[in-house]
C-alpha positions, 0 to 999 in steps of 0.5 A, spaced: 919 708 359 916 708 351 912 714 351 907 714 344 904 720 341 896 719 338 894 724 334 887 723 334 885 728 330 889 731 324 886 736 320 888 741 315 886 745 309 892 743 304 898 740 302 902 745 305 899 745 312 899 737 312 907 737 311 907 742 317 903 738 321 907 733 320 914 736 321 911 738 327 910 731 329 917 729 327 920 734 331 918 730 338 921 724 336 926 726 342 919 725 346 915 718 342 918 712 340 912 711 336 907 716 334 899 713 332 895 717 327 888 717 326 886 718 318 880 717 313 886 717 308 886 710 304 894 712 301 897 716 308 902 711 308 904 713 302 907 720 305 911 717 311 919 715 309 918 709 312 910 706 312 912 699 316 908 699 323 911 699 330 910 691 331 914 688 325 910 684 323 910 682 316 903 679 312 905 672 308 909 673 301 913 679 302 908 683 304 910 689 310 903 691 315 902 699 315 896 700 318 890 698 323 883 699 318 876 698 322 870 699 319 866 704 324 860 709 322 855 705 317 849 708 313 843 706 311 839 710 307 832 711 309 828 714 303 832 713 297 827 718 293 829 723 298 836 722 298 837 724 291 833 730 292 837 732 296 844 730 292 842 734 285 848 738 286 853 732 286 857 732 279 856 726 276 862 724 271 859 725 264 858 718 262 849 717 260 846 712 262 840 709 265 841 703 270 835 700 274 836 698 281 833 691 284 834 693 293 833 688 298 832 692 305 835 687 310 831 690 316 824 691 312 825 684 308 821 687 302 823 689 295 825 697 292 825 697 284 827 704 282 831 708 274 837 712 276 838 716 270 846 719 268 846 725 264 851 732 262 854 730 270 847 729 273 843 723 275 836 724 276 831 718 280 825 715 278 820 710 281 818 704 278 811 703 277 809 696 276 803 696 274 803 700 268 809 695 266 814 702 266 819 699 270 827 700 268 825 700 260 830 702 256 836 701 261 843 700 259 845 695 266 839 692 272 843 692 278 841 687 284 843 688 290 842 688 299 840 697 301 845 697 305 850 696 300 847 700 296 847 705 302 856 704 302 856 705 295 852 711 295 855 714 301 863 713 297 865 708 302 865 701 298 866 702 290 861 699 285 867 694 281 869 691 288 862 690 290 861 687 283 867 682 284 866 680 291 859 677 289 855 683 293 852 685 286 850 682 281 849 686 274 846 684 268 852 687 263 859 686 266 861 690 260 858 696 263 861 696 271 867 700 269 863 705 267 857 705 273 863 704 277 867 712 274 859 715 275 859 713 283 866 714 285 868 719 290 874 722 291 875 721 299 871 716 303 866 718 309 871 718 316 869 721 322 873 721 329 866 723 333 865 718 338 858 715 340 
């Protein structure tokens, strides 16, 4: 008999309590061949003495597998205008600038335009006004891209850079990614182990 242990849920407020946690875990080795955990840490691996999956298998050119990843929970921002209302507390990095988004929504087969403004750690959102010719003037960088893109990337699961590399996004100054990429980075992405 091979016995396994899931942790399908690992929570925890420090470093501290995650070491305990974890010693915990490793005093049932007795018991588990193999112990599976679920986490929303990119870099867990990293902490494990030895980060090799059970099944052995290795990648092409050297590479050992570590992990199982799966996308799961997506997101779809609704009210964009509303969104940012309800974001003002989030601290941006110190970098100013002005960057004009061009969204497609998939789902409306329609067109959103809007000004995202980063100044002193915060980003304010203004609507573009075709009509009186006011949209994204004096802009430092346009963006085009899908909503639900743009949906991933606000939310912190994708990172504008990679999107930018993999052809998701299309800007008009590759010069100013790094710097819109520091802006919208966040330290931990979205994970849920809620079922539905």
């Amino acid at each position: 008999t091979l016995n396994q242990m899931n942790v399908r849920e690992l929570v925890y407020l420090n470093q501290e309590a995650l070491a305990q946690l974890l010693s915990a875990i490793r005093l049932q080795s007795d018991l588990a061949q193999t112990v599976v955990i679920r986490s929303g840490e990119a870099d867990f691996h990293h902490i494990l003495a030895s980060a090799q999956h059970v099944d052995g298998y290795y990648i092409d050119f050297g590479f050992m597998k570590t992990n199982v990843s799966a996308i799961g929970t997506m997101y779809k921002i609704v009210d964009i205008e509303k969104f940012f209302e309800d974001i003002e507390q989030r601290k941006f990095a110190n970098i100013p600038m002005k960057v004009c988004f061009k969204l497609y929504d998939e789902l409306a087969h329609d067109e959103k335009k809007f000004m995202l403004n980063f100044e002193e750690g915060k980003c304010s959102y203004a609507e573009c006004c075709e009509k009186q010719g006011k949209c994204c003037q004096g802009n430092d960088l346009m963006v085009e891209m899908k909503l639900s893109d743009f949906s991933a990337l606000m939310m912190g699961s994708a990172e504008f850079a990679s999107l930018v590399r993999l052809g998701a996004a299309k800007v008009s100054d590759a010069e100013k990614v790094r710097d819109l990429d520091t802006l919208l980075h966040v330290e931990q992405k979205p994970f849920t182990n809620t079922d539905y």
